[in-house]
Structure formats: C-alpha cells, structure tokens
OpenMM code with the backbone's topology and positions (N, CA, C; nanometers):
from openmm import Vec3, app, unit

residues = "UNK UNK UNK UNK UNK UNK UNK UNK UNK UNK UNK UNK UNK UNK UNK UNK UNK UNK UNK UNK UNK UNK UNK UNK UNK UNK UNK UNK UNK UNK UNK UNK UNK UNK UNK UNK UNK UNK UNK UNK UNK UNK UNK UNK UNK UNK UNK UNK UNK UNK UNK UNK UNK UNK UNK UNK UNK UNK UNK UNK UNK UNK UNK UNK UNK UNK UNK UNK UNK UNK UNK UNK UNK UNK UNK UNK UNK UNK UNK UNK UNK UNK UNK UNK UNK UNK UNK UNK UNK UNK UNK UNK UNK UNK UNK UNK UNK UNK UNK UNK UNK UNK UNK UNK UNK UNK UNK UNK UNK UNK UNK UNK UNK UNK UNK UNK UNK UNK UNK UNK UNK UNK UNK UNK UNK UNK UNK UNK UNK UNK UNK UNK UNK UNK UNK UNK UNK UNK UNK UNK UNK UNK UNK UNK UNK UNK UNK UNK UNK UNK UNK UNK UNK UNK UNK UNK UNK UNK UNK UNK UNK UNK UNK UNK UNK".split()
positions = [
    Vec3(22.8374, 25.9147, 14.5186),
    Vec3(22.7523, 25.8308, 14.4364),
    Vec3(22.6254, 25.7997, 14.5149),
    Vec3(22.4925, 25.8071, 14.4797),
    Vec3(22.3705, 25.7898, 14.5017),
    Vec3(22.3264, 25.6379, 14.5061),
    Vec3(22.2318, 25.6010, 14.5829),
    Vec3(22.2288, 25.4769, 14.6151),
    Vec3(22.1890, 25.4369, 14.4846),
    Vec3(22.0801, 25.4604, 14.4034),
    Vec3(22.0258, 25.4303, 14.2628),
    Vec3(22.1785, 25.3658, 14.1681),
    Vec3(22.2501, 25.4629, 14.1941),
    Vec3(22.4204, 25.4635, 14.0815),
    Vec3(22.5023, 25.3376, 14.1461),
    Vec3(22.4758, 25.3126, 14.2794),
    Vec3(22.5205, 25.2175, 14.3744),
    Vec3(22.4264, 25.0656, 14.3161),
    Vec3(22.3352, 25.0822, 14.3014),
    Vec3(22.2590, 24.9870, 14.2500),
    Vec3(22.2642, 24.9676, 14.1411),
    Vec3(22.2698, 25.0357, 14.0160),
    Vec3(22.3311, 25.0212, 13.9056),
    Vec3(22.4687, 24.9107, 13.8280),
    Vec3(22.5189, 25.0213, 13.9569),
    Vec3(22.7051, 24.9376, 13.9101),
    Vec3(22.6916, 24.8148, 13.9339),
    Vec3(22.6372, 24.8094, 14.0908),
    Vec3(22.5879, 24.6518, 14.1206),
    Vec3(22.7433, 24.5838, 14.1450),
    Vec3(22.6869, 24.4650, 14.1980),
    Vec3(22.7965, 24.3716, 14.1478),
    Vec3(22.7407, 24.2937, 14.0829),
    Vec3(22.7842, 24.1205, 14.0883),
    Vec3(22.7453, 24.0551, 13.9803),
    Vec3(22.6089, 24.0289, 13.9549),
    Vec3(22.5435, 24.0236, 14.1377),
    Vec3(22.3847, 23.9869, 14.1077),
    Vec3(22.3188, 24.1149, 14.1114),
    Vec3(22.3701, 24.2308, 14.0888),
    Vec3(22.3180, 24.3379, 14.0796),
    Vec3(22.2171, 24.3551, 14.2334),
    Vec3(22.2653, 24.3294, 14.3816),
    Vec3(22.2005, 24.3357, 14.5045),
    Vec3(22.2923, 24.4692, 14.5846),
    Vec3(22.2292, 24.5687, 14.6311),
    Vec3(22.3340, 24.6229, 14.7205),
    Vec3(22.2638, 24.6123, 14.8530),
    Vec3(22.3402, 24.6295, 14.9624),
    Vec3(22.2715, 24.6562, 15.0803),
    Vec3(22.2270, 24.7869, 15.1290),
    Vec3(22.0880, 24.8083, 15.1936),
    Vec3(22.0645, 24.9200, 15.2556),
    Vec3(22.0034, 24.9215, 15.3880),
    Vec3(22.0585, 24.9903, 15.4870),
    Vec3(22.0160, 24.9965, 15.6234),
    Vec3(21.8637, 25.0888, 15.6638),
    Vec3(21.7527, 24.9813, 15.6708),
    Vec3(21.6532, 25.0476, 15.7421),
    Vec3(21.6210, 25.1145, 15.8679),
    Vec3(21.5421, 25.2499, 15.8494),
    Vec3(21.5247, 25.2856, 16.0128),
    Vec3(21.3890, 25.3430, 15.9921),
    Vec3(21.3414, 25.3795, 16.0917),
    Vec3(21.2080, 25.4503, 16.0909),
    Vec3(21.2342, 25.5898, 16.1441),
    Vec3(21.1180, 25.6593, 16.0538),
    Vec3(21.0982, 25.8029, 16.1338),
    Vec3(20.9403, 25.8345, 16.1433),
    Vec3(20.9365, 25.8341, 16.2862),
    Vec3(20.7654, 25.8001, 16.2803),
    Vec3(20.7098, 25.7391, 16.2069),
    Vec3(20.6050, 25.7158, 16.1338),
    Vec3(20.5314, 25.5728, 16.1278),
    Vec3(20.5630, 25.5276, 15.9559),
    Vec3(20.7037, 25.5884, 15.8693),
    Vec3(20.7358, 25.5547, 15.7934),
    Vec3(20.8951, 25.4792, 15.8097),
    Vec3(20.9021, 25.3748, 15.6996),
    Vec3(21.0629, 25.3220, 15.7220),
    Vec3(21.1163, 25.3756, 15.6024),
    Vec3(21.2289, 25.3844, 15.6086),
    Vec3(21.3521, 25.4503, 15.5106),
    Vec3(21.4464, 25.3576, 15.5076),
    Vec3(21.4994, 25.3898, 15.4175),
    Vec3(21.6365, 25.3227, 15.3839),
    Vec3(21.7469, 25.4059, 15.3281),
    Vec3(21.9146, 25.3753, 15.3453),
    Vec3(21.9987, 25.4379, 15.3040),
    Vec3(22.1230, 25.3376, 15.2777),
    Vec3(22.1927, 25.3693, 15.1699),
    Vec3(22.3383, 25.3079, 15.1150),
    Vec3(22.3878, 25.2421, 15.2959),
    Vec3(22.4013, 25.1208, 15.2994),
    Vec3(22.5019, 25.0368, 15.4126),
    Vec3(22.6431, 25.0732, 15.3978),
    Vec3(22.6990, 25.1555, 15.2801),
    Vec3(22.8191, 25.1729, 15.2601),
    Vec3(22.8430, 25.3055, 15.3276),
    Vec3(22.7887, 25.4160, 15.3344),
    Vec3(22.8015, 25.5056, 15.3738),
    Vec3(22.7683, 25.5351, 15.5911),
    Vec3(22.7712, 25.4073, 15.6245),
    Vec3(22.6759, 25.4123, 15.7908),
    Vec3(22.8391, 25.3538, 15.8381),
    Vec3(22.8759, 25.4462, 15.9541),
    Vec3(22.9993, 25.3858, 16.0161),
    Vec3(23.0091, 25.3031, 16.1694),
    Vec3(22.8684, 25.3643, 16.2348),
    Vec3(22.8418, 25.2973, 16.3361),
    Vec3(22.7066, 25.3598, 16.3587),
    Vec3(22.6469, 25.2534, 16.4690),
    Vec3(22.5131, 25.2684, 16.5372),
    Vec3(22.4949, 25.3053, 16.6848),
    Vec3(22.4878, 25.4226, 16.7126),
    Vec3(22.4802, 25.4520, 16.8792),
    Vec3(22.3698, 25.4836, 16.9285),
    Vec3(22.3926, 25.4729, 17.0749),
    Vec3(22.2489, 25.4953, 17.1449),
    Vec3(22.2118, 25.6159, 17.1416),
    Vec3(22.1114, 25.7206, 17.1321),
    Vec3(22.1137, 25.8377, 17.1646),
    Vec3(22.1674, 25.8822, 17.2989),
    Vec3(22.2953, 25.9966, 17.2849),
    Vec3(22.3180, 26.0463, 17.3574),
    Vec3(22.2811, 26.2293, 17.3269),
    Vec3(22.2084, 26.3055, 17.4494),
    Vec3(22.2504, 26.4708, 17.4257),
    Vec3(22.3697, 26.4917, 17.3675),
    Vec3(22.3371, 26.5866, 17.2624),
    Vec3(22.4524, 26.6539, 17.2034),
    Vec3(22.4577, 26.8072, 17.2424),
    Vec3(22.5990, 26.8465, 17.2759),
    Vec3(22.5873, 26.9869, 17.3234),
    Vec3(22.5733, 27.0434, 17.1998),
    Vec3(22.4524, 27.1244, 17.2609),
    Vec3(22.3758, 27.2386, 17.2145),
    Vec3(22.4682, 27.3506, 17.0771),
    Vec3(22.4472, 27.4421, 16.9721),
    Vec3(22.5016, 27.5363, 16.9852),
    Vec3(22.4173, 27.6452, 16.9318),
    Vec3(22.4373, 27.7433, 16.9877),
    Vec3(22.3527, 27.8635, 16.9737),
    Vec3(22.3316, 27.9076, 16.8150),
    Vec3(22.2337, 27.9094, 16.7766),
    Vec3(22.1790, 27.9550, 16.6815),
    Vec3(22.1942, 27.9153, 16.5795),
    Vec3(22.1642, 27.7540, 16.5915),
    Vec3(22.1734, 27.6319, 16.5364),
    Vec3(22.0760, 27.6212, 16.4748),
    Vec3(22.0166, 27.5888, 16.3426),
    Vec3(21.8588, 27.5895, 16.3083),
    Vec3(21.8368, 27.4352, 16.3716),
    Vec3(21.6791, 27.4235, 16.3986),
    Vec3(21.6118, 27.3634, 16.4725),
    Vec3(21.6341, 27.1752, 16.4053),
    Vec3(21.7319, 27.1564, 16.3305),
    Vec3(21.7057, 27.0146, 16.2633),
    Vec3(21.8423, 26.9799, 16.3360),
    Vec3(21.9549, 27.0672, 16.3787),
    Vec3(22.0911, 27.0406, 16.3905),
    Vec3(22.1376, 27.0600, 16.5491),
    Vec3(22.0700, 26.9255, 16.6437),
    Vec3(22.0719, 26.8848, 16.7679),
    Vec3(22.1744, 26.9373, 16.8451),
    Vec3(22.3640, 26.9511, 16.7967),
    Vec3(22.3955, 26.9919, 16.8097),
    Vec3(22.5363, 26.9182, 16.7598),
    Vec3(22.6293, 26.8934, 16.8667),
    Vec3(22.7496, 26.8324, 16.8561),
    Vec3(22.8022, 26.6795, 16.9019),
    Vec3(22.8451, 26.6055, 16.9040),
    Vec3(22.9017, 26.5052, 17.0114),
    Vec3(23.0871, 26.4839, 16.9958),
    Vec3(23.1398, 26.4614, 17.1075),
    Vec3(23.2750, 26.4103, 17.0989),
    Vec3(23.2891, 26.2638, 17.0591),
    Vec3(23.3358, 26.2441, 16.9466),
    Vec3(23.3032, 26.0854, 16.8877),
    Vec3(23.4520, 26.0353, 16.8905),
    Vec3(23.4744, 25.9842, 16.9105),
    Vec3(23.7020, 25.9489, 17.0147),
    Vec3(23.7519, 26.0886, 16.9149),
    Vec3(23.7531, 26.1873, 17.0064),
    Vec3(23.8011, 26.2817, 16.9339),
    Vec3(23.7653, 26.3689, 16.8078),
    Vec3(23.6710, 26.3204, 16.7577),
    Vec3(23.6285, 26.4033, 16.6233),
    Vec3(23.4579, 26.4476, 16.6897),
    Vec3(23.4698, 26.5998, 16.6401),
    Vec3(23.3416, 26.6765, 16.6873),
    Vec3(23.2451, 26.6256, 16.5586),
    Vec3(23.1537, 26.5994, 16.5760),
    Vec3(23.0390, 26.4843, 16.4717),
    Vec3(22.9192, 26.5772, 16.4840),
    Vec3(22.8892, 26.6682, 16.4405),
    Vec3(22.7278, 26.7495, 16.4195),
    Vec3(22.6645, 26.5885, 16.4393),
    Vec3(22.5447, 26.6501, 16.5210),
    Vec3(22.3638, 26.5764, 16.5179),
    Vec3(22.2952, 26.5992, 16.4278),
    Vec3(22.2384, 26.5720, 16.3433),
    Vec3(22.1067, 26.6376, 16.2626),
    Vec3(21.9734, 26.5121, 16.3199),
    Vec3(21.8622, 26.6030, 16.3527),
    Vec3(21.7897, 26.5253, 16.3935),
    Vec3(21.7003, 26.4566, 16.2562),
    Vec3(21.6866, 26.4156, 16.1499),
    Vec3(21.6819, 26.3736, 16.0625),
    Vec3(21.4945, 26.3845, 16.0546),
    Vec3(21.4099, 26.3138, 16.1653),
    Vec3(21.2695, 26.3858, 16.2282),
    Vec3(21.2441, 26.4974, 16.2028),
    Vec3(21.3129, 26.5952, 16.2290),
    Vec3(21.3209, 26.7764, 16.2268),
    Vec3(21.2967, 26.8215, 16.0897),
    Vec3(21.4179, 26.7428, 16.0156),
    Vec3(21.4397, 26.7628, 15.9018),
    Vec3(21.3252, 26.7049, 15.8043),
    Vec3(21.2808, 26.5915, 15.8186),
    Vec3(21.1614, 26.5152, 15.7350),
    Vec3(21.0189, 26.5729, 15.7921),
    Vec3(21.0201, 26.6634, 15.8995),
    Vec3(20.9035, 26.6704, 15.9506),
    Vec3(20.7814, 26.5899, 16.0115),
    Vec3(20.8707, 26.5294, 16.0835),
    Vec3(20.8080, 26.3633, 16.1009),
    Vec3(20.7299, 26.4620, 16.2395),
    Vec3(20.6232, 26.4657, 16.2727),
    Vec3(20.5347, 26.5107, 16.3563),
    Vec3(20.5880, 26.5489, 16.5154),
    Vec3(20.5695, 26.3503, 16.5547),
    Vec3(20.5993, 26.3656, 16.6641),
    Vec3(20.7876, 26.3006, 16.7214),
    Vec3(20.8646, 26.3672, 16.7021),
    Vec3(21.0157, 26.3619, 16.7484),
    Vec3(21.0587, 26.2856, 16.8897),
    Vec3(20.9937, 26.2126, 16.9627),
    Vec3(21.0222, 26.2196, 17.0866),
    Vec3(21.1795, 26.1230, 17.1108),
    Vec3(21.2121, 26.1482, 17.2107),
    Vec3(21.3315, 26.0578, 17.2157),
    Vec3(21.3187, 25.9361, 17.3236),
    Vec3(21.3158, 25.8375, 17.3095),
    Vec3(21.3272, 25.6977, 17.4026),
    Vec3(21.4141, 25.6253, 17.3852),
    Vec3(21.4081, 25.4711, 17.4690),
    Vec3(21.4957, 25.3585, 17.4252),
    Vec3(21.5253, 25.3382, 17.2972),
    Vec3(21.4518, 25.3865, 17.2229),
    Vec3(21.5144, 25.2919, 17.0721),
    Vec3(21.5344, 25.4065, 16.9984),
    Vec3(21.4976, 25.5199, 17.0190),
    Vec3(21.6162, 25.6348, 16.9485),
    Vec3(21.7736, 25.6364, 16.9537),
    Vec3(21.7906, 25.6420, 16.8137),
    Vec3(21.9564, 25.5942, 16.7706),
    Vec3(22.0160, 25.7004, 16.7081),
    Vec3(22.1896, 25.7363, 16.7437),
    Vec3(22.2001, 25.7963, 16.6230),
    Vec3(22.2615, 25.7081, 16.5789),
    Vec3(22.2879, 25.6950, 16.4049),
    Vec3(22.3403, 25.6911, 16.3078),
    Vec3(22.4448, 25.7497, 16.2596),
    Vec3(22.5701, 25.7128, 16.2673),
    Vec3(22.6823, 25.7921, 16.2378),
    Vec3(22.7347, 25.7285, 16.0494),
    Vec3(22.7208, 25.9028, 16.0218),
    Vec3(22.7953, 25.8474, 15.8691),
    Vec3(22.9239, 25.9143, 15.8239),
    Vec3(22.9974, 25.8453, 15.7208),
    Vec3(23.0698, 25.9000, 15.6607),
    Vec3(23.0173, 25.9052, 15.4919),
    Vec3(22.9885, 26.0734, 15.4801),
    Vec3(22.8885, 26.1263, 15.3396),
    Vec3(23.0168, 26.2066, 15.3187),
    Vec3(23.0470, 26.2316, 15.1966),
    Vec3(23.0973, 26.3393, 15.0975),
    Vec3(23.2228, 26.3832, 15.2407),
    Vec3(23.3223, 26.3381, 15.2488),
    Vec3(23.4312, 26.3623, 15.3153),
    Vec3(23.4132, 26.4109, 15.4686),
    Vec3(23.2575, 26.4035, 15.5250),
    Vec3(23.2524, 26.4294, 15.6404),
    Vec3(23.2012, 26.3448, 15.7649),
    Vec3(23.2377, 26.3649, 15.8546),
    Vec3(23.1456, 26.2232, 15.9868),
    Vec3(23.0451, 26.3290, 15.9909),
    Vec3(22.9353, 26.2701, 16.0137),
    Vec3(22.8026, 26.3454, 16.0586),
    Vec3(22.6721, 26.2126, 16.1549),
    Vec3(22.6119, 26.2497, 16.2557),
    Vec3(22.5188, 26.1841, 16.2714),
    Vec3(22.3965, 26.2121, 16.2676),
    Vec3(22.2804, 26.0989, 16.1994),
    Vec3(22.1793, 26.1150, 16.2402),
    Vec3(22.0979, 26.0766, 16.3338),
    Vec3(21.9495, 26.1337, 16.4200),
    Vec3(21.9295, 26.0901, 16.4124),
    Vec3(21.7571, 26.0210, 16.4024),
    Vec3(21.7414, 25.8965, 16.4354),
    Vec3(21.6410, 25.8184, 16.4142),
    Vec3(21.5635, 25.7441, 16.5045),
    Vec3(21.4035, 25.7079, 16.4598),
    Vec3(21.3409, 25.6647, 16.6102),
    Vec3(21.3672, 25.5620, 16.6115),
    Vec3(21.4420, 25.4485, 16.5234),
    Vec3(21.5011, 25.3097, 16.5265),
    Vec3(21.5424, 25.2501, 16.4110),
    Vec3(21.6586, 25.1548, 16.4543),
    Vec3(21.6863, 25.0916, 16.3283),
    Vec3(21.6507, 24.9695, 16.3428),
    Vec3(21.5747, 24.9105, 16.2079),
    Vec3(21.5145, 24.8333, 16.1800),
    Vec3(21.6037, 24.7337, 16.1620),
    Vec3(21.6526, 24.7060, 16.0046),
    Vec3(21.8149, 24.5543, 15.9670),
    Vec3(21.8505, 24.6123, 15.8382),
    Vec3(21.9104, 24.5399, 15.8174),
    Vec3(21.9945, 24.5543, 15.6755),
    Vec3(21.9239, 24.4900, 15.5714),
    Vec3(21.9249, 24.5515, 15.4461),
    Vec3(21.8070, 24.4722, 15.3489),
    Vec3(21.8921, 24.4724, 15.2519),
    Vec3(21.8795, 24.3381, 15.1122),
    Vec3(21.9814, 24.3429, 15.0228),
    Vec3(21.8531, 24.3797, 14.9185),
    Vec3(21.9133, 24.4617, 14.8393),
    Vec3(21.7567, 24.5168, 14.7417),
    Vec3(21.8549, 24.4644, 14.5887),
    Vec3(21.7906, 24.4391, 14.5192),
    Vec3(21.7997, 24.4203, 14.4040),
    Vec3(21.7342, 24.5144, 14.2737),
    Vec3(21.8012, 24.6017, 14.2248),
    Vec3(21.7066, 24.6646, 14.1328),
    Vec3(21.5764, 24.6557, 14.0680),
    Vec3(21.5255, 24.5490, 13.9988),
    Vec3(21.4189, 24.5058, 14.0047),
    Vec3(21.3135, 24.5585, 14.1044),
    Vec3(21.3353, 24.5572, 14.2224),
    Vec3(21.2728, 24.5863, 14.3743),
    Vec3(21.2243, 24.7658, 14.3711),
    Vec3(21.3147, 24.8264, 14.2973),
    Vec3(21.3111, 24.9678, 14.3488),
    Vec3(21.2017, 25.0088, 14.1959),
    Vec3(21.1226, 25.1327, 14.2608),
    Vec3(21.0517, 25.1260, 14.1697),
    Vec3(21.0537, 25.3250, 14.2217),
    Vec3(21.0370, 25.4047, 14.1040),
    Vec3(21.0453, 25.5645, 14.0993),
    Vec3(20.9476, 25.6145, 14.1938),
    Vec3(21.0115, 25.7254, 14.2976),
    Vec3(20.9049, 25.7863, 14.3913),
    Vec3(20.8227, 25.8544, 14.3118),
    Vec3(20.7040, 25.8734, 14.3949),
    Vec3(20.6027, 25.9613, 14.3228),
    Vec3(20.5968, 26.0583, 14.3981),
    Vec3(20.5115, 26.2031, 14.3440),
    Vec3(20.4969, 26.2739, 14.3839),
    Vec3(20.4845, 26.2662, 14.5531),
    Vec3(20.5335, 26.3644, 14.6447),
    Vec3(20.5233, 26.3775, 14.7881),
    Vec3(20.4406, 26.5151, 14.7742),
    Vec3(20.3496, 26.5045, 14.8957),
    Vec3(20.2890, 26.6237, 14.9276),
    Vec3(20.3092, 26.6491, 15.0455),
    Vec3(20.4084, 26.5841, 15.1046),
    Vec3(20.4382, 26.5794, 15.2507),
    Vec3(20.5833, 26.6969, 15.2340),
    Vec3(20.5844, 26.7349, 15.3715),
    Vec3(20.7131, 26.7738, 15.4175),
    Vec3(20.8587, 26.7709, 15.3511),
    Vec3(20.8909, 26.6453, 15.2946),
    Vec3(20.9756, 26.5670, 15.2506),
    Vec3(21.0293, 26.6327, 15.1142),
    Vec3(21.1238, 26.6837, 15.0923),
    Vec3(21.1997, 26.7238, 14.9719),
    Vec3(21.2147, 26.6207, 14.8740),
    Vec3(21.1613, 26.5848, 14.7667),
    Vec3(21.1614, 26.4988, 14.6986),
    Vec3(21.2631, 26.4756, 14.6442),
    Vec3(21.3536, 26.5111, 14.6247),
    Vec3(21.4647, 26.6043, 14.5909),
    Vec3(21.5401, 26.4637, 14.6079),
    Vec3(21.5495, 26.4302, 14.7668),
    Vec3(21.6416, 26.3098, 14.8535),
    Vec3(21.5864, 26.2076, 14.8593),
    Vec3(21.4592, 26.1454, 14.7555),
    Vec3(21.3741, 26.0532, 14.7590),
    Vec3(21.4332, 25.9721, 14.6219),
    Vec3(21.4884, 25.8623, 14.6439),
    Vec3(21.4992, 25.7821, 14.5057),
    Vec3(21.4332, 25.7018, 14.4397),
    Vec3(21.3217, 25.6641, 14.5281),
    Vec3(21.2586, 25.4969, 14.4891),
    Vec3(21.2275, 25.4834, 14.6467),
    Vec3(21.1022, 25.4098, 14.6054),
    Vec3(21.0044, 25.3236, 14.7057),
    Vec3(21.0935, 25.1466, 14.6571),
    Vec3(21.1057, 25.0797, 14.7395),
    Vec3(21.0994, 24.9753, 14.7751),
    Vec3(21.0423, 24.9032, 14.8588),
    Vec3(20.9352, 24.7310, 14.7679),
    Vec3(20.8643, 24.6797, 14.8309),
    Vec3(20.8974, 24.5197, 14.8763),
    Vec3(20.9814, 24.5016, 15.0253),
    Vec3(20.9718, 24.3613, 15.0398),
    Vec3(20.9570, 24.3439, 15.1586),
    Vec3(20.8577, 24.1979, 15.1140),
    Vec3(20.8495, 24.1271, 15.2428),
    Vec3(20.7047, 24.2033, 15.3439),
    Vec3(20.6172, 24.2586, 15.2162),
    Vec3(20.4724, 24.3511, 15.3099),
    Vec3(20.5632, 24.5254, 15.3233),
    Vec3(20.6963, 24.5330, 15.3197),
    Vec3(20.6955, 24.6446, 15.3679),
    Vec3(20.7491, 24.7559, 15.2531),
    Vec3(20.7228, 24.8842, 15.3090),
    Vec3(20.7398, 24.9863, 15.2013),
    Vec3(20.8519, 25.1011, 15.2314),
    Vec3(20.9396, 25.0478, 15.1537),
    Vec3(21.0602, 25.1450, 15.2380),
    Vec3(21.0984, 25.2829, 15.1239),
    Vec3(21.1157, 25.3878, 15.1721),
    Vec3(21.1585, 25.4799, 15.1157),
    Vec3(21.2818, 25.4722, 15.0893),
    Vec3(21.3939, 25.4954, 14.9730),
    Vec3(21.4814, 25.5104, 14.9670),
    Vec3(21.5574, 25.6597, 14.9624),
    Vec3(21.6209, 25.6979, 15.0554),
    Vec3(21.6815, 25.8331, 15.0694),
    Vec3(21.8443, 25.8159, 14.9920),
    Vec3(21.8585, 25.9140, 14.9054),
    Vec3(21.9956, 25.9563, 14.8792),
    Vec3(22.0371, 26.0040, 14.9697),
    Vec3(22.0971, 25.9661, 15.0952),
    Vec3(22.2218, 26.0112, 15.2004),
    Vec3(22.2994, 26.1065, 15.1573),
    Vec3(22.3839, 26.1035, 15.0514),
    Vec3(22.4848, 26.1673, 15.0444),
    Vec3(22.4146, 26.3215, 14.9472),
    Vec3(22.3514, 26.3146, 14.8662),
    Vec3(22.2278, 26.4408, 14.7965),
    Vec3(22.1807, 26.5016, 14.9371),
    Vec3(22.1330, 26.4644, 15.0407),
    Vec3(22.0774, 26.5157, 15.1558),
    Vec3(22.1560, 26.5824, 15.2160),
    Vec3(22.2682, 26.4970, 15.2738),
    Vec3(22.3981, 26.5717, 15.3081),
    Vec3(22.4658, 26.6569, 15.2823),
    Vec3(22.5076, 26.6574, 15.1712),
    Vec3(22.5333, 26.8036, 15.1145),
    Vec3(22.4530, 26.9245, 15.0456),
    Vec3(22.3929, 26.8941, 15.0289),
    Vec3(22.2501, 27.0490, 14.9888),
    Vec3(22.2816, 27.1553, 15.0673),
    Vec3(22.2413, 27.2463, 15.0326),
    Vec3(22.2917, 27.4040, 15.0790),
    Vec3(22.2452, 27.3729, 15.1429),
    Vec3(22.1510, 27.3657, 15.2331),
    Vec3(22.0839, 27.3741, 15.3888),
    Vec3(22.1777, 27.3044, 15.4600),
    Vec3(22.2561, 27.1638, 15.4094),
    Vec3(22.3409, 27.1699, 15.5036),
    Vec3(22.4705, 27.2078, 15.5458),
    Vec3(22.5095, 27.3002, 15.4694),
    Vec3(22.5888, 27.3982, 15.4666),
    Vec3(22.6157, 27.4411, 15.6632),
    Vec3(22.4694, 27.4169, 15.6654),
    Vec3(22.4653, 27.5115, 15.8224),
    Vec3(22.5193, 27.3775, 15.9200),
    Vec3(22.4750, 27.2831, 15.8940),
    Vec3(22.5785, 27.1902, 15.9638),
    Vec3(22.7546, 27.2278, 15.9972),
    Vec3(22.8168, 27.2258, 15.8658),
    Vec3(22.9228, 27.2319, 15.8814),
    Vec3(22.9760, 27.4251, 15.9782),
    Vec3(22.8413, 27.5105, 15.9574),
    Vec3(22.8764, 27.6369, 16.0502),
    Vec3(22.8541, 27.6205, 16.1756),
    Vec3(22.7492, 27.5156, 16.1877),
    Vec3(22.7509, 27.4979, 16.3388),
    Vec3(22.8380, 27.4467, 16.4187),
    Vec3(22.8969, 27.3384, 16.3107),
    Vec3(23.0661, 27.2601, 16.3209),
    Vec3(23.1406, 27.3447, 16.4030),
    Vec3(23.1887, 27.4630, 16.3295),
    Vec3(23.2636, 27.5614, 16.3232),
    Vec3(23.2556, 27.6197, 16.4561),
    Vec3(23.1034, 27.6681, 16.4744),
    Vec3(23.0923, 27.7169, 16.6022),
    Vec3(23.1174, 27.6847, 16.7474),
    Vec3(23.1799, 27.5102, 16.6904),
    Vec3(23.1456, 27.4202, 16.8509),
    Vec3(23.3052, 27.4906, 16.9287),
] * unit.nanometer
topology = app.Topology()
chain = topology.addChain("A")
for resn in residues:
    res = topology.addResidue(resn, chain)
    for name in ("N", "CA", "C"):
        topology.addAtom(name, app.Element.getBySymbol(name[0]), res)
C-alpha cells in the first residue's frame, strides 16, 4: 500500500506519519510504517557488477540487507558520505533493504489536506515514485512511494545482487 492509500484509510483524524530525510538540497518523505531502523553509515561489501545505485551488502544480525544508495538513484549531484549520512533500513514488499541518505531530518504527522499532486519533474527523478509535495512549517517535502520504488523492475537487480553476495 502507497503512502497516498495510507493516508486515505487514515485513521480517525485522517494524520499518518512520515519520516523525513534529505538528498542533497531537497527533503523527502516516506510511510514511518515501512522504516525498521536508523543506522550510521557503514561500507557495505561491494559486489561485482552491481549497477552503480546498489552500494552493496551489509550483515544486519544475520540477514544480508542490499544498500541502495538512494542519491545514485535520484541523481542527487553531489553523493558524498559524512557524519550525518544514514542508512535507512526498511521492510518494503516482503523484503529488508537499506537506504541510503545524506540525513534524517524527524517524523512529520501529515494530514491529507497537506498533500497536494506532484507536478511535472524535469529532473532525474522518475515521477513514477513521486506522490505529492507536502507543505509544513516553510518546508517542502516530496513525498516518495517507498514501496512503488522498491519494487520496479530496476529493482529487480537488487534482489540479483542479493543473490550474488
């Protein structure tokens, strides 16, 4: 279920939560239901002939967790990694996967009302995984379908690189 369908069902005040992060000099947002933990960036081993968005692997207590560098993937310019690069570990469509991100921002409770239809992108960005702009508080957050992103044929190659570890 898509964050929009998540917002929909609602509960009574029709508010769901979504976890902000930035990727270069834009913030995003994604379903709080789908995020299982927040880690520091650590290297992920490598695997050969990995396309360039899928960092690689990590040992997470036992379960091998693909990287996707989520930057790579949005085409966010400059990727660099520092102190406040995080990954993001989720559980999307029956799988752990992490992303990741140049920081996480907080948790925001959005209310439908709030979300308003993306418009056209001429950027990088597959519009595809874009649900709604949301505006609070001065700021302008993109809303990403997590779980639409996650599974799309491109990431298909996630789960081969899985395979390969």
């Amino acid at each position: 279920m898509g964050l929009m369908e998540l917002i929909e069902s609602g509960n009574a005040e029709g508010v769901k939560e979504c976890l902000s992060f930035r990727l270069g000099g834009e913030e995003y947002g994604i379903d709080i239901l789908t995020v299982r933990e927040i880690r520091a960036y650590e290297k992920p081993t490598r695997i050969a002939n990995a396309p360039a968005f899928i960092l690689g692997v990590i040992n997470l207590r036992g379960v091998i967790v693909p990287i996707v560098d989520l930057r790579v993937k949005f085409g966010v310019a400059d990727a660099k990694f520092d102190g406040n690069t995080v990954v993001i570990i989720l559980s999307v469509a029956n799988r752990v996967l992490g992303i990741v991100v140049d920081s996480v921002s907080d948790v925001l409770p959005l209310k439908q009302e709030e979300i308003r239809p993306a418009p056209e992108f001429s950027s990088g960005i597959d519009a595809s995984f874009i649900v709604g702009l949301a505006s609070l508080e001065g700021r302008l957050l993109i809303l990403v379908d997590i779980q639409a992103l996650m599974t799309s044929r491109d990431m298909a190659l996630v789960d081969e690189a899985k395979a390969a570890a």
